[in-house]
C-alpha positions in Angstrom: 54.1 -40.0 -24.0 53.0 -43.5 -25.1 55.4 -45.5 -26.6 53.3 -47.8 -29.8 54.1 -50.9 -31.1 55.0 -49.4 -34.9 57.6 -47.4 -33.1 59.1 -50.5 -31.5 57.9 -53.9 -33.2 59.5 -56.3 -31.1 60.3 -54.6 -27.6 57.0 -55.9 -26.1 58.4 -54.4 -22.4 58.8 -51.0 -24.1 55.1 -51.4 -25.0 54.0 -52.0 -22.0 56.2 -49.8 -19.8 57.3 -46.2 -19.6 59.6 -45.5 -16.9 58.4 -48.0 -14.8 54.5 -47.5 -15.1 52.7 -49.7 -17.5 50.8 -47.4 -20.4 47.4 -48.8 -18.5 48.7 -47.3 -15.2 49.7 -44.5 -16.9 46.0 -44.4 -19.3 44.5 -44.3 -15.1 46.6 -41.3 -13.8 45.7 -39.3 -16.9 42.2 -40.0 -16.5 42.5 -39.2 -12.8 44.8 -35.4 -13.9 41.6 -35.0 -16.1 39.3 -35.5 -13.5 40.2 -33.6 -10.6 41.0 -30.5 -13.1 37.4 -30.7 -13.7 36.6 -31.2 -10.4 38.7 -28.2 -8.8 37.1 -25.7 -11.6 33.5 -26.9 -10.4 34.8 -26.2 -6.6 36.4 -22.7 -8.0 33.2 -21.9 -9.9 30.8 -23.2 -6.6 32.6 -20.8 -4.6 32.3 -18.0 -6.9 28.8 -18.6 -7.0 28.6 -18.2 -3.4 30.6 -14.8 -3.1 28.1 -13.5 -5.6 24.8 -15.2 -3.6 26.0 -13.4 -0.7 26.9 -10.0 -3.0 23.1 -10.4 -3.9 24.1 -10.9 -7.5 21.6 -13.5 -8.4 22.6 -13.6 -12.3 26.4 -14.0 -11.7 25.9 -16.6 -9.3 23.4 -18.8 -11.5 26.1 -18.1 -14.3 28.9 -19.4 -11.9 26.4 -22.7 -10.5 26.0 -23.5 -14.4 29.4 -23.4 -14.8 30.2 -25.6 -12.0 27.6 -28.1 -12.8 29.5 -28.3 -16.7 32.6 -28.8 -15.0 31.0 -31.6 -12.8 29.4 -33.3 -15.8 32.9 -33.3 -17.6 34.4 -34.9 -14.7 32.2 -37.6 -14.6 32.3 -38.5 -17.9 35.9 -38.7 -17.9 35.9 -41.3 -15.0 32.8 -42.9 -17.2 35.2 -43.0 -20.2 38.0 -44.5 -17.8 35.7 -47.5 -16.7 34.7 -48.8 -20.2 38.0 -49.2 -21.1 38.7 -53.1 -21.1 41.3 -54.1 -18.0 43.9 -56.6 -18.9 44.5 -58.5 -15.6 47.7 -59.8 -15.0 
């Protein structure tokens, strides 16, 4: 959890830190958790495509790509949303 300046006015290093990881580190990681969550269900859903390719379930398997293919778009626009956020270099 973030900690906000209303919550603590004048702590500055409270702003900017959470046990040791400033809150832009920590924006980063999140985006990163985000990402790869969509990333393993595409892989999960790719796979399960496959099984049901080689089962010669044609419908289950297009149902499984378009799933995969949702997950990879959500992944990406994640990492989009991550790189429009302004940096503040220090």
């Amino acid at each position: 959890m973030f900690i906000t300046g209303a919550a603590n006015p004048g702590n500055n290093k409270e702003e900017e830190e959470v046990n040791g990881t400033s809150i832009e580190n920590q924006e980063l990681i999140e985006n990163h958790r985000r990402s790869a969550v969509h990333h393993e269900a595409a892989a999960k859903h790719h796979l399960e495509a496959v099984r049901h390719r080689l089962a010669g379930n044609v419908e289950e398997a297009s149902q499984n790509a378009q799933k995969a293919n949702e997950h990879s778009f959500l992944a990406l626009e994640v990492e989009k949303s991550a790189k429009k956020r302004p940096r503040i270099d220090k």
